[in-house]
N, C-alpha and C positions, 0 to 999 in steps of 0.2 A: 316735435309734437308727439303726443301721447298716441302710440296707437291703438287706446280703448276710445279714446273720445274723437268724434267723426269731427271730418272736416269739413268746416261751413263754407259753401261755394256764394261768394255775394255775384248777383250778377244785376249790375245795373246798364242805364240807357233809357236814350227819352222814348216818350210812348210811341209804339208801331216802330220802334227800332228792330225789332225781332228777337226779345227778349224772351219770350214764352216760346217761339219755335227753337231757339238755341238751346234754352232749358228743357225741352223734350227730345232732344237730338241728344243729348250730353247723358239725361237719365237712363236713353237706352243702350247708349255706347258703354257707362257704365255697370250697366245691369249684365250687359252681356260680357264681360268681362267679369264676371262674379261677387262685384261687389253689390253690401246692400245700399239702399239710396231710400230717401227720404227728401218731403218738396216741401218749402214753407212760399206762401204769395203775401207780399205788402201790397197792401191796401190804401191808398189815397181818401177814398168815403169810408163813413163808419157803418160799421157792420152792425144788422138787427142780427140777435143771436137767437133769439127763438120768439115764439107767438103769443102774445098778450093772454093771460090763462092759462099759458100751458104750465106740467108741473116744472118744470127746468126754470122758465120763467120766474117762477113762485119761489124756487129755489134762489134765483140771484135776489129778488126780492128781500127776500128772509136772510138774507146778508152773506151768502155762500161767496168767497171769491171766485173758486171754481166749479163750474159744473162740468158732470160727464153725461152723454146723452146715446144713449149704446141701444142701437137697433139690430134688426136681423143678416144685414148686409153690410153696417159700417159703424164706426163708433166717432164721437165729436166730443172734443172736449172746448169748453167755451170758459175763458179769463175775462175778469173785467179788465185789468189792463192790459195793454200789449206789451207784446216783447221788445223789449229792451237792451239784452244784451247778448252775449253768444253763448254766456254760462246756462241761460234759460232755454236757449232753442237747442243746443247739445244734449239738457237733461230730459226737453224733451223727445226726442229724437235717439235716444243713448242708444239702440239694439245698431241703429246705421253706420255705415263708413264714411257717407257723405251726406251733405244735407244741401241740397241745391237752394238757395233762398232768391229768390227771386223779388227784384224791388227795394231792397235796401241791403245796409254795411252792417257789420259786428265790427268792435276792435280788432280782434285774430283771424278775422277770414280772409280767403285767399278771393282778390277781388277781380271781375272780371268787367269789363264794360262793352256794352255793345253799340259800335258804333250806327251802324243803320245808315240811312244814306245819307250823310250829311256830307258836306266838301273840306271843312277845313276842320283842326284839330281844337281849335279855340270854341268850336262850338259845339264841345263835348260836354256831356254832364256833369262825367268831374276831372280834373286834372288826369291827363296822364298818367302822369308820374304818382297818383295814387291807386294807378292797378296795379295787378301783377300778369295780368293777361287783356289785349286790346283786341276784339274780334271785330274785322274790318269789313265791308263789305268791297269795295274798289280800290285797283291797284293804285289811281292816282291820287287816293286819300290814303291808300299804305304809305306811298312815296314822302309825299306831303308831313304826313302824322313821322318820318323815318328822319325830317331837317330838323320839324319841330324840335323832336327828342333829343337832338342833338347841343338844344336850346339848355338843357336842363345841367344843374350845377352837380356834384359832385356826390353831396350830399342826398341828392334824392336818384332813386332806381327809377331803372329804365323799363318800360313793361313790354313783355315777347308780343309779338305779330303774328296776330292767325288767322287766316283770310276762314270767311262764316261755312264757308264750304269742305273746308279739314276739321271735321268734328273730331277727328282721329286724333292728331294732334292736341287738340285743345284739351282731348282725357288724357293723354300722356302726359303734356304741363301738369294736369288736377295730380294726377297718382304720382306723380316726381312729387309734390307737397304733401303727400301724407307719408 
C-alpha cells in the first residue's frame, strides 16, 4: 500500500453491535499515537442535505453535483451520489492516515466486523473469512467463532481475534496494514 493514500478501516456489524463505540475507541488509540484520522458513517435512510430555499439547496437544484457549505465552526460538503468506492473516500479524505468508515466495505480496506453479542459465528454479518480483524465480545463465542475457522478451506484467510476490550491491539493489527 501506498503510504500517501490512507487506509480505509471498514468496520462492519449488526446494529447495537458496538460499532460506533469501537470506532471512537480505535480514533483515539490512533490519534494518540500520531497518526491523523478521518471518520466516514453509512447510512441505511436517506439523507436531507439542506433546507427547502436555502442557497445550497438552489445550488443542487441548478444541477451542481457537489455542494460545499462552509460555516464559522465547520465545513459540509454535500454529493448527490454516495460513495462508492474507496478511490472516492481516499480522495476525499487524502491529508489522513486512516479513514475509519464505519457501516460499510470498499474493495482494498482492511475489514473489521463486530461481533456484539451474538452466540454463534453463522450469525455474523458477513462471513468470516471476509475480514481481516474479528472483535469479539465473549470468550465462548471466541471459542466457538476459533472451530468455526477451522472450517474454512485453504483458499480463504483466516481473520485475527481481538476480544472489544484490547483496543490496543486492534491499532497494532490497523498500523501492521499500513
Amino acid at each position: 500500500m501506498d503510504k500517501n493514500t490512507p487506509l480505509i478501516i471498514s468496520v462492519t456489524g449488526w446494529s447495537g453491535s458496538g460499532k460506533t463505540t469501537f470506532c471512537e475507541r480505535l480514533i483515539s488509540e490512533l490519534l494518540e499515537r500520531g497518526f491523523r484520522v478521518s471518520a466516514a458513517k453509512n447510512s441505511h435512510r436517506s439523507l436531507e442535505t439542506d433546507k427547502a430555499g436555502s442557497d445550497s439547496r438552489r445550488f443542487f437544484e441548478a444541477g451542481a453535483e457537489s455542494v460545499c457549505l462552509n460555516a464559522e465552526n465547520s465545513m459540509t460538503i454535500f454529493y448527490k451520489k454516495p460513495l462508492g468506492s474507496d478511490d472516492l473516500l481516499a480522495a476525499l479524505f487524502a491529508n489522513a492516515d486512516f479513514i475509519v468508515a464505519e457501516g460499510f466495505r470498499t474493495e482494498n480496506s482492511f475489514n473489521i466486523e463486530i461481533t456484539g453479542q451474538i452466540e454463534k459465528p453463522e450469525l455474523m454479518k458477513n462471513q468470516p473469512s471476509d475480514s481481516d480483524l474479528i472483535i469479539y465480545a465473549d470468550e465462548d463465542f471466541a471459542a466457538e467463532l476459533q472451530k468455526y475457522a477451522g472450517d474454512f478451506s485453504v483458499s480463504r484467510k483466516t481473520p485475527r481475534l481481538i476480544h472489544r476490550d484490547d483496543i490496543s491491539a486492534a491499532a497494532d493489527a490497523v498500523c501492521r496494514r499500513r
